[in-house]
C-alpha positions as CSV (number, residue, x, y, z in Angstrom):
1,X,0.0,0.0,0.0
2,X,1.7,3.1,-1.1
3,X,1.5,6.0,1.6
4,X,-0.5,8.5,-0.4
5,X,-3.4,5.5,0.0
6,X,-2.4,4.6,3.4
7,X,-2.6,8.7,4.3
8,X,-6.0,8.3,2.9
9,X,-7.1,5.9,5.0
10,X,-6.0,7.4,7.7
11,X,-7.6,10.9,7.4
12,X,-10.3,11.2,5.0
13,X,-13.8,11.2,6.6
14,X,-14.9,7.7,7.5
15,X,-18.3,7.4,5.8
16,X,-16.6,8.8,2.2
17,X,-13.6,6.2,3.0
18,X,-16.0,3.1,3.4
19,X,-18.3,4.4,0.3
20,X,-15.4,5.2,-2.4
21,X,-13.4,1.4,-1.4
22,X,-16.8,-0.6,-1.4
23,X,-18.1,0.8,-4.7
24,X,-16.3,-1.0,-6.8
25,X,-16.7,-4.7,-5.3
26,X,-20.6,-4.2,-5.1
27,X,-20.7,-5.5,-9.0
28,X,-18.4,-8.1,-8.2
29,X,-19.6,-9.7,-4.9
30,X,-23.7,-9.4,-6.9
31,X,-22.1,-11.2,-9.8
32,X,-20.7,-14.1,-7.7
33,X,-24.3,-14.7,-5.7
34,X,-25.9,-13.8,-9.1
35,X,-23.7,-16.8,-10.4
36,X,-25.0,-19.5,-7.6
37,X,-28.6,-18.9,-8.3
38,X,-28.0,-19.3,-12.1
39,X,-26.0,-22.2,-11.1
40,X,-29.1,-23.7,-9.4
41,X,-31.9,-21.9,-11.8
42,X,-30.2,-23.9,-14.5
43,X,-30.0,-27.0,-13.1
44,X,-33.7,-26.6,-12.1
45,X,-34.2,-27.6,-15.8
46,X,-33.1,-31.4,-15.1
47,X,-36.0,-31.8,-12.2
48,X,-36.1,-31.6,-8.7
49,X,-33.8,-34.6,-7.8
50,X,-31.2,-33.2,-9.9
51,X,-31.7,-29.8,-7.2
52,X,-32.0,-32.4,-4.2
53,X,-28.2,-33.9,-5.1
54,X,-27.4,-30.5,-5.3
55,X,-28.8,-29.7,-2.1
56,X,-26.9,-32.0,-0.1
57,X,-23.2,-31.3,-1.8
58,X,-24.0,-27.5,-1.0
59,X,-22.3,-27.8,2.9
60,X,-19.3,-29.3,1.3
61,X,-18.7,-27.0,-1.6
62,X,-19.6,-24.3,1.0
63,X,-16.9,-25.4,3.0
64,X,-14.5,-25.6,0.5
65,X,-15.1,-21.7,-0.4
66,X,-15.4,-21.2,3.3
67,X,-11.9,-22.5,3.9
68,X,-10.3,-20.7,1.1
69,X,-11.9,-17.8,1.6
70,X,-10.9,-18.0,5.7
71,X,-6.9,-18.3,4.0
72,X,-7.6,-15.3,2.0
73,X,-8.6,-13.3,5.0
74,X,-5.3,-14.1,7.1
75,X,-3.5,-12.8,4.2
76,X,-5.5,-10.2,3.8
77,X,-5.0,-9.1,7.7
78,X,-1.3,-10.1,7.0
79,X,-0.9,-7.9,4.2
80,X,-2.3,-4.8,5.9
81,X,-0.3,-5.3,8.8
82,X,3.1,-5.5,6.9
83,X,2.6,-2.4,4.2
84,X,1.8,-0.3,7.7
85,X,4.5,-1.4,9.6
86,X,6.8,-3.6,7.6
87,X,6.4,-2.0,3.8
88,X,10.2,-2.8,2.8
89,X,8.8,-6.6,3.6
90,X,5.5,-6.9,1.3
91,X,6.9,-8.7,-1.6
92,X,8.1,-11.2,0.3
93,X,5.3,-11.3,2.3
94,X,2.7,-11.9,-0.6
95,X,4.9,-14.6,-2.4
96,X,5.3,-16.5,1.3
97,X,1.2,-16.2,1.9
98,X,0.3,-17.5,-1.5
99,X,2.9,-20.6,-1.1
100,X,1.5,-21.5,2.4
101,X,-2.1,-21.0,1.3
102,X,-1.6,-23.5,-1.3
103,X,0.2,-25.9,0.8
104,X,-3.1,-26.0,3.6
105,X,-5.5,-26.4,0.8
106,X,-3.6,-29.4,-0.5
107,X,-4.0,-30.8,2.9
108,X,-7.7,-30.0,3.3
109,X,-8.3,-31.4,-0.2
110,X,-7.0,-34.8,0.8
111,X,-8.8,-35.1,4.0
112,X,-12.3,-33.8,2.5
113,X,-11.6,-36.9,0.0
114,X,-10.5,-39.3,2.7
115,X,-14.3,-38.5,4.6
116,X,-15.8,-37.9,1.5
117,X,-18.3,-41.1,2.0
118,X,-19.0,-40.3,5.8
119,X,-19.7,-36.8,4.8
120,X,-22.7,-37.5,2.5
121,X,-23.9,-40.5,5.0
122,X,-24.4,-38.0,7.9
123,X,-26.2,-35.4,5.5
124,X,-28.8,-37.8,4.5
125,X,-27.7,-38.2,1.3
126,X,-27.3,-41.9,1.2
127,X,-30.3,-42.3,2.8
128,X,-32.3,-40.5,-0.1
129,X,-30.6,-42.5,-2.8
130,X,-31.2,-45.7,-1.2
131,X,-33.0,-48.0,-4.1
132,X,-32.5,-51.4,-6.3
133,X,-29.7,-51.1,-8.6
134,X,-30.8,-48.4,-12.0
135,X,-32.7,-46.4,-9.7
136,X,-32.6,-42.7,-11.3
137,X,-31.0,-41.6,-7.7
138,X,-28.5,-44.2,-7.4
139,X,-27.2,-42.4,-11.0
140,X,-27.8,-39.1,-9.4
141,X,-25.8,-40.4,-6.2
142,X,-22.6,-41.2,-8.5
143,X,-22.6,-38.2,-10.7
144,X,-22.6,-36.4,-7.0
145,X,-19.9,-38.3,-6.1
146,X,-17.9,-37.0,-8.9
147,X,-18.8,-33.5,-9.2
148,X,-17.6,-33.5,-5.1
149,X,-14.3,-35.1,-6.0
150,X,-13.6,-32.8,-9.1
151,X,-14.6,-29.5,-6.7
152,X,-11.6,-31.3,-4.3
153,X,-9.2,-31.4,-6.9
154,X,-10.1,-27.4,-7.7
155,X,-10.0,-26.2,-5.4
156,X,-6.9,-25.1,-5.1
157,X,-7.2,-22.8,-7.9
158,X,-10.0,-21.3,-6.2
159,X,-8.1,-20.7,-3.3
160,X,-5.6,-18.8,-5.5
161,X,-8.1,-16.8,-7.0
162,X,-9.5,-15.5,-3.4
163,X,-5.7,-15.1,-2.5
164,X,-4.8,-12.4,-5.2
165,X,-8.5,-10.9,-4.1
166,X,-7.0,-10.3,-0.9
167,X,-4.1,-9.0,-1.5
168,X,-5.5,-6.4,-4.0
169,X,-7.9,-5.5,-1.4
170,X,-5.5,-5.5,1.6
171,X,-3.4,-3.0,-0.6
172,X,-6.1,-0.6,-0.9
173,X,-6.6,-1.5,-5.1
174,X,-10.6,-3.1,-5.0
175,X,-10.8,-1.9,-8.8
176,X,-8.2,-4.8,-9.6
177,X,-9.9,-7.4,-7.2
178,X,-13.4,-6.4,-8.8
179,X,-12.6,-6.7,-12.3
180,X,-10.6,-9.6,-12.0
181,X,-13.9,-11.1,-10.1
182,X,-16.1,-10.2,-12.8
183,X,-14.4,-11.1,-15.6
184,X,-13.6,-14.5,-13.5
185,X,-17.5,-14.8,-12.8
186,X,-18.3,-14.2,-16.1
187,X,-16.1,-16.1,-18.0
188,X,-18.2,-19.2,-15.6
189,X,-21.5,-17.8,-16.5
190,X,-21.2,-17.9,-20.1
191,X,-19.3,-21.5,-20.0
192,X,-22.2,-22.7,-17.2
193,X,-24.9,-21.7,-19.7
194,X,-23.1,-23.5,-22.8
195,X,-22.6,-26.8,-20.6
196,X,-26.2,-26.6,-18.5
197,X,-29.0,-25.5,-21.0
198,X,-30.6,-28.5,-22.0
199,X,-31.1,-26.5,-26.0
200,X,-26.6,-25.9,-26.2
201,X,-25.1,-28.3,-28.4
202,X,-22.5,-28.9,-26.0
203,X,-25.0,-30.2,-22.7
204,X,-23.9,-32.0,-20.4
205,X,-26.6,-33.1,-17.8
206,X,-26.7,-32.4,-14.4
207,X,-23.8,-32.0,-11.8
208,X,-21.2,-33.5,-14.5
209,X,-21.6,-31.0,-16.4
210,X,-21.2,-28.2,-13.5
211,X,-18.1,-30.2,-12.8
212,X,-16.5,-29.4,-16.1
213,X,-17.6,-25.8,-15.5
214,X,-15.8,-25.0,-12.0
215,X,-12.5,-27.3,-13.3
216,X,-12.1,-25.2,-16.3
217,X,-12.7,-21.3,-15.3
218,X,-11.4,-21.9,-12.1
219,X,-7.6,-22.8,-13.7
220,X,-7.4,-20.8,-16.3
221,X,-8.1,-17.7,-13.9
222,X,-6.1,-18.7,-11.1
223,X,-3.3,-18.4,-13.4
224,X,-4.2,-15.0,-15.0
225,X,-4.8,-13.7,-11.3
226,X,-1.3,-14.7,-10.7
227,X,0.1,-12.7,-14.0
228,X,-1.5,-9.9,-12.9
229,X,-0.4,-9.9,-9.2
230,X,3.2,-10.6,-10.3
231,X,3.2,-7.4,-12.9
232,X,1.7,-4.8,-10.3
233,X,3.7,-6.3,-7.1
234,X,7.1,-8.4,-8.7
235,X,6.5,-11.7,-6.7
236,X,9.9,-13.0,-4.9
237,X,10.9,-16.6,-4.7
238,X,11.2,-17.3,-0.7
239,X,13.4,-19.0,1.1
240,X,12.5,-22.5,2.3
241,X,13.2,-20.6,6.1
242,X,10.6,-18.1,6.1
243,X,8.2,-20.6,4.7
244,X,8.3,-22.8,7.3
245,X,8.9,-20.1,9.6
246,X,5.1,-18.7,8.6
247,X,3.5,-22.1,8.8
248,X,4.4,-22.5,12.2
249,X,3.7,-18.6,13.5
250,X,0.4,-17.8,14.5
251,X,-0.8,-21.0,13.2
252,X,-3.6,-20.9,16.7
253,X,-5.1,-17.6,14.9
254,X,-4.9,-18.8,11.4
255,X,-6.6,-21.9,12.7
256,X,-9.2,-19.5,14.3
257,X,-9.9,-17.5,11.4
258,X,-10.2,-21.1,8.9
259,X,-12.6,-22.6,12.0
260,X,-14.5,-19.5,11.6
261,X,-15.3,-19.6,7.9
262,X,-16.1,-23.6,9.0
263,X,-18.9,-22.9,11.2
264,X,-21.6,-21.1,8.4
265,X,-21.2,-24.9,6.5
266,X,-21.4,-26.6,9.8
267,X,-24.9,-25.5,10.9
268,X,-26.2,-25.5,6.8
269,X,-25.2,-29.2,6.8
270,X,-26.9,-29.6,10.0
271,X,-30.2,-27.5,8.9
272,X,-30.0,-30.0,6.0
273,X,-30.5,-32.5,8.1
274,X,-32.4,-31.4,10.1
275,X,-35.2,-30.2,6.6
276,X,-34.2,-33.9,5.5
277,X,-36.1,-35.4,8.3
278,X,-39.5,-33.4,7.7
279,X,-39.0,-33.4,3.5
280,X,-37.0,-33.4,0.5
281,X,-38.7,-30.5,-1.4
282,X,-37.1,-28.9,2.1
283,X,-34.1,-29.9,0.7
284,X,-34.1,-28.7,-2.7
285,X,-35.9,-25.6,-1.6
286,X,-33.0,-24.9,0.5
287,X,-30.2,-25.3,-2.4
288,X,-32.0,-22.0,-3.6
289,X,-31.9,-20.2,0.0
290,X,-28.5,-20.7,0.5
291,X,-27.7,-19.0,-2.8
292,X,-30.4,-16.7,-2.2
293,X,-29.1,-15.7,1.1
294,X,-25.9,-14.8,-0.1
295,X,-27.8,-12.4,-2.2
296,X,-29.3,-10.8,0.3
297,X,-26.3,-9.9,2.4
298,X,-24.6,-8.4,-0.9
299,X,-24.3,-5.2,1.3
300,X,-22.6,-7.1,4.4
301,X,-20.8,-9.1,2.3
302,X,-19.1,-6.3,0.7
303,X,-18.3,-4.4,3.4
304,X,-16.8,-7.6,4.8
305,X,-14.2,-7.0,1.4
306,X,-12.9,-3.0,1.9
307,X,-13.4,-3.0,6.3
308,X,-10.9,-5.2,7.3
309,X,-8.6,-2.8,5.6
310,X,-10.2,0.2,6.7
311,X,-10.2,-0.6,10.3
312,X,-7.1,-2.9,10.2
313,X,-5.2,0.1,8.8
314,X,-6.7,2.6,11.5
315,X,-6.0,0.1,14.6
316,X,-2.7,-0.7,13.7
317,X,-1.9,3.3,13.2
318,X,-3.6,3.9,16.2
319,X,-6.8,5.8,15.2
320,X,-9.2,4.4,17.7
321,X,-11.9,7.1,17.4
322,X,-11.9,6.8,13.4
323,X,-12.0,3.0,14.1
324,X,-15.2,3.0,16.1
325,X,-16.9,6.0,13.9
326,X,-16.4,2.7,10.9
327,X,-18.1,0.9,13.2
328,X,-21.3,2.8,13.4
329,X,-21.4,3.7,9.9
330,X,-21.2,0.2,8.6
331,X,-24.0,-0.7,11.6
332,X,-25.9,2.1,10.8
333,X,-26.2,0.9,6.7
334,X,-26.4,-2.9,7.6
335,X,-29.8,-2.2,9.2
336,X,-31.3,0.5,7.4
337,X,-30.4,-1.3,4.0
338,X,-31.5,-5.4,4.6
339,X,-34.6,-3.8,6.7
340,X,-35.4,-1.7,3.3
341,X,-34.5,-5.5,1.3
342,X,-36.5,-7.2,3.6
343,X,-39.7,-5.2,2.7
344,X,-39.3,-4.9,-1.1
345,X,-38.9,-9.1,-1.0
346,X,-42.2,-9.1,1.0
347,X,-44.2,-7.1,-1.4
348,X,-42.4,-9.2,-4.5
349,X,-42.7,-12.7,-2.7
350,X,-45.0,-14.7,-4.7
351,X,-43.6,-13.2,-7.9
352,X,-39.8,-13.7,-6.8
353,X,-40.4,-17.3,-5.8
354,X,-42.0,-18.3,-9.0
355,X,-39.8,-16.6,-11.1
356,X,-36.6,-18.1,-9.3
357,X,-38.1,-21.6,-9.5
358,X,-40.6,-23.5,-11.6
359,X,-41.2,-26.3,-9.2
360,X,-44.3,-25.7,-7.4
361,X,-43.9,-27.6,-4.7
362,X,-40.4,-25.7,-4.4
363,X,-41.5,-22.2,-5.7
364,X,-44.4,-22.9,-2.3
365,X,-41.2,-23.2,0.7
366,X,-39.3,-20.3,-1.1
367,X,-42.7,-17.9,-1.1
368,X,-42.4,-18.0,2.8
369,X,-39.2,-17.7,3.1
370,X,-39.2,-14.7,1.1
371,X,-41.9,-13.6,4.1
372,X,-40.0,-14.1,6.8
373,X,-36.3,-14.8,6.9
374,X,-35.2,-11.6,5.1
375,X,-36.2,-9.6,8.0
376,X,-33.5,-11.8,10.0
377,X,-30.7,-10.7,8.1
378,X,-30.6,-7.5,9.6
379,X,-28.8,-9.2,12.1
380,X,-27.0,-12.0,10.3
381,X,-25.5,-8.9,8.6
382,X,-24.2,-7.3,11.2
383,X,-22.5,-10.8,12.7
384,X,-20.9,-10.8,9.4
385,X,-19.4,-7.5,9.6
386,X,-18.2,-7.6,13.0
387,X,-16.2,-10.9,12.7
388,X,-14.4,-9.0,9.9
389,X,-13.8,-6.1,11.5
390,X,-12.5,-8.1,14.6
391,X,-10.2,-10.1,12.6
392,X,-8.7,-6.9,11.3
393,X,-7.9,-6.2,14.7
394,X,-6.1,-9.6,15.4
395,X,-9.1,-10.8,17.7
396,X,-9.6,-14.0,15.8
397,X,-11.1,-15.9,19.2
398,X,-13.6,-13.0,19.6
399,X,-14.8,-13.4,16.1
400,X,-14.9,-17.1,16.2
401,X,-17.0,-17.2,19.5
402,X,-19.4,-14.8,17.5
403,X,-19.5,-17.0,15.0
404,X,-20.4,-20.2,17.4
405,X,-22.8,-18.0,19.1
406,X,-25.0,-16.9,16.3
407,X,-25.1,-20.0,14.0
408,X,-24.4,-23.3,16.6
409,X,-26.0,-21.7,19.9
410,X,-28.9,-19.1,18.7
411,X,-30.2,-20.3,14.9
412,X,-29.4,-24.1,15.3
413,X,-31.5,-24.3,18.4
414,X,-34.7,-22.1,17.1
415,X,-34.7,-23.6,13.7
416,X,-34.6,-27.1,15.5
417,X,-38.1,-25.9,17.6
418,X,-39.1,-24.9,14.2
419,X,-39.0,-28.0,12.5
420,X,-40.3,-30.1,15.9
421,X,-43.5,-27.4,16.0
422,X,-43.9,-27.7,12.3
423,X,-46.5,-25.7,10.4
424,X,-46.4,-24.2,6.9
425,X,-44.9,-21.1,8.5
426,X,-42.9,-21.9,12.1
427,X,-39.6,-23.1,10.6
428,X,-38.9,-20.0,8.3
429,X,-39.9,-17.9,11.0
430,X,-38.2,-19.7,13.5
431,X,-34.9,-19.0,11.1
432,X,-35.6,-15.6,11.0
433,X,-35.5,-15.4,15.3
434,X,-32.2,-17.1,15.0
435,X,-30.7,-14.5,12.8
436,X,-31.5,-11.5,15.0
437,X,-30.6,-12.9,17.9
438,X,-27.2,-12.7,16.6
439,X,-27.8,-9.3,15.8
440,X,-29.2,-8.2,19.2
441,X,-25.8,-10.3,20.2
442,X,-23.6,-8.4,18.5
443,X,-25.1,-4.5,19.5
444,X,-24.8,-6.0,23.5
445,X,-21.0,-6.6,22.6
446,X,-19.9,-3.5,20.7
447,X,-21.8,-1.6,23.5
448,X,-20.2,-3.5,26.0
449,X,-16.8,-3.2,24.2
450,X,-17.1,0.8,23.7
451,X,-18.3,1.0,27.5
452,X,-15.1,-0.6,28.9
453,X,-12.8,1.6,26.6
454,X,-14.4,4.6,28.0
455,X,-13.8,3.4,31.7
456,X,-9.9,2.5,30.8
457,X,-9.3,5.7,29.0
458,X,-10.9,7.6,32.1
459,X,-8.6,5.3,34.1
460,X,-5.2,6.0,31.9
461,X,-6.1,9.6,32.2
462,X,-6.5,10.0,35.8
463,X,-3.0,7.6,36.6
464,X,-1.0,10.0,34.2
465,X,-3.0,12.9,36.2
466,X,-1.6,11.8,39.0
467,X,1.8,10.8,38.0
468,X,1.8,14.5,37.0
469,X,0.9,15.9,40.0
470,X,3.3,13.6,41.8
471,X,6.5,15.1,39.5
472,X,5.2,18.5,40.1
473,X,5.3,17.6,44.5
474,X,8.8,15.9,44.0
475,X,10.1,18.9,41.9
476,X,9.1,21.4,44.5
477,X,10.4,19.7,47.5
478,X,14.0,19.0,45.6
């Protein structure tokens, strides 16, 4: 980050600051939710046991973006904290990240394939494709198998691609990250619709065909993002020493911050089956909702892209006021935005639902939903904020236990009464209780937080008061 930018950071008003850095990464974080739903629009086309496999890989492949998108945000905190105190060190630094993100995907990859089989036992998937042998699901079970193993092998392009993300955005440069996003996203699109549409010449049904899709984009940009990194920042070749050397430090907070990014697919797999038990139209709905939900948060998930840097670079210079001024702005827009969101989808429900999916049974579950769990997100939004923000701080643990609290110990719990009380409503709104619960969460601990600074600052001032006072006795008695 050169200092110009830094300066910048550092001094311009806070609400312009946040505005002007999360413009440009508005487009790109719509187009990659925009890209799930058609994802799932267009294999709506094959039936609704084509969406149910679907359904059930989504916790997995959720994971898998979870866990590279939890690397990308330790070298995104990395990478703010070297240019501001360390800039003669930021080559270096980006070349050592990238090598030791790649290394901990490898890893993950091979155990996700070791457990691959338990994984889909426990969500219920094996359960739903239980049949005599030729059974359409049984088919359906194997091409899921696949299209899993393929995302495995991938994934570590993917993990590349949110890596040079980062490190555009930790530098203060979210043009780069967003057009290199959109063209990635779009390049995916226009390959998804050649390989999904049941009219292309080159179809491929169902999940083999999105197989092909993520293997192919997903390389060739990986190593484009790379070019481009390497001509704006000159990549270095480290040594084998300071490789190893950041593998082993910090690895408690990096393990934090992946863990973190684990626990969103840890309570969808559990909601799955949890929906499992009562339906599988519950299931299928839901490989639309947690697209669809990613959609809705486009405004905390953005903010989640341009804060860490904002209030990364303001902590570690010291700016605690401007700090908690980003704070409140980011609050403030969270809620009056998804509140505004929330009402539009209610008026446009039926419509929406319909028009997202022609199943009826389907386009039914995702009417309510529409009712009900937008108004949720308020505070889901704001959990998702604050665990970036905190991270940018270097409080991985506070962020995590956030995390724990909002999706294990508040939503798990009320969807689970939900689902036991079940009527054509209870479960959605049950989901949408969950949600802002974490919000209410979250206000209680920033209020908590701001209250305790006030008392230690009071406290610092009156010690040095009286420090002062002592010199001042001492000096007149000498």
């Amino acid at each position: 980050m050169d200092q110009q930018l830094k300066n910048w950071i550092a001094e311009e008003k806070i609400p312009k600051v946040i505005v002007h850095s999360s413009l440009p990464m508005i487009t790109a974080i719509l187009a990659l939710f925009a890209y799930d739903l058609l994802e799932s629009s267009l294999l709506a086309f094959n039936g609704e046991d084509v969406l149910t496999a679907l359904g059930f890989t989504l916790p997995i492949t959720t994971a898998v973006t979870a866990i590279a998108i939890g690397l990308s945000i330790i070298t995104n905190n990395k990478i703010v904290k070297v240019s501001c105190l360390h800039g003669h060190q930021l080559s270096n630094a980006i070349s050592s990240s990238l090598l030791q993100a790649t290394f901990f995907i490898a890893l993950f990859s091979l155990l996700f394939c070791f457990f691959n089989e338990a994984i889909f036992s426990f969500l219920g998937s094996r359960t739903w494709a239980s049949g005599h042998i030729g059974d359409p699901k049984i088919v359906l079970a194997n091409s899921q198998m696949l299209y899993v193993e393929s995302r495995y092998f991938t994934w570590i392009f993917l993990a590349i691609i949110w890596q040079v993300s980062a490190i555009f955005r930790a530098l203060g440069n979210s043009k780069i990250a967003s057009r290199l996003m959109l063209s990635w996203l779009l390049s995916k699109s226009v390959i998804a619709i050649a390989l999904l549409m049941p009219e292309s010449g080159l179809y491929i049904s169902g999940l083999e065909g999105l197989a092909w899709t993520h293997g192919i984009v997903d390389v060739l940009f990986a190593c484009i993002s790379l070019f481009i990194l390497h001509k704006k920042v000159h990549l270095t070749i480290p040594k084998l020493a300071e490789i190893k050397g950041g593998l082993l430090s910090n690895k408690i907070n990096s393990i934090t911050i992946v863990s973190q990014q684990l626990v969103a697919p840890i309570s969808m797999a559990i909601l799955t089956t949890i929906v499992a038990e009562i339906n599988y139209s519950y299931v299928a709905a839901f490989a639309f909702i947690f697209r669809m939900e990613s959609i809705f948060l486009l405004i905390p998930m953005v903010l989640t892209t341009t804060m860490p840097c904002i209030v990364g670079t303001n902590f570690w210079l010291g700016h605690v006021s401007r700090v908690r001024q980003a704070y409140l702005f980011a609050f403030g827009l969270v809620i009056l935005l998804q509140l505004a969101l929330a009402v539009a989808l209610v008026i446009n429900n039926n419509m929406l639902s319909y028009f997202i999916c022609p199943e009826g049974a389907v386009a039914e579950l995702l009417t309510i939903y529409l009712t009900w769990v937008p108004f949720g997100y308020i505070g889901a939004g704001l959990v998702i904020v604050y665990q970036s923000c905190l991270n940018a701080e270097g409080k991985p643990w506070q962020a995590l236990s956030l995390g724990v609290i909002h999706r294990i110990i508040l939503l798990l719990p009320c969807t689970f009464i939900g689902a036991v009380f079940l009527t054509d409503v209870s479960l959605f709104q049950a989901l949408m209780l969950g949600h802002l619960a974490g919000g209410i969460y979250v206000v209680y601990v920033f209020y908590r937080r701001n209250k305790l600074a006030k008392v230690t600052s009071i406290n610092r001032q009156m010690n040095n008061h009286l420090s002062h006072q002592q010199s001042s006795t001492l000096g007149e008695q000498s």
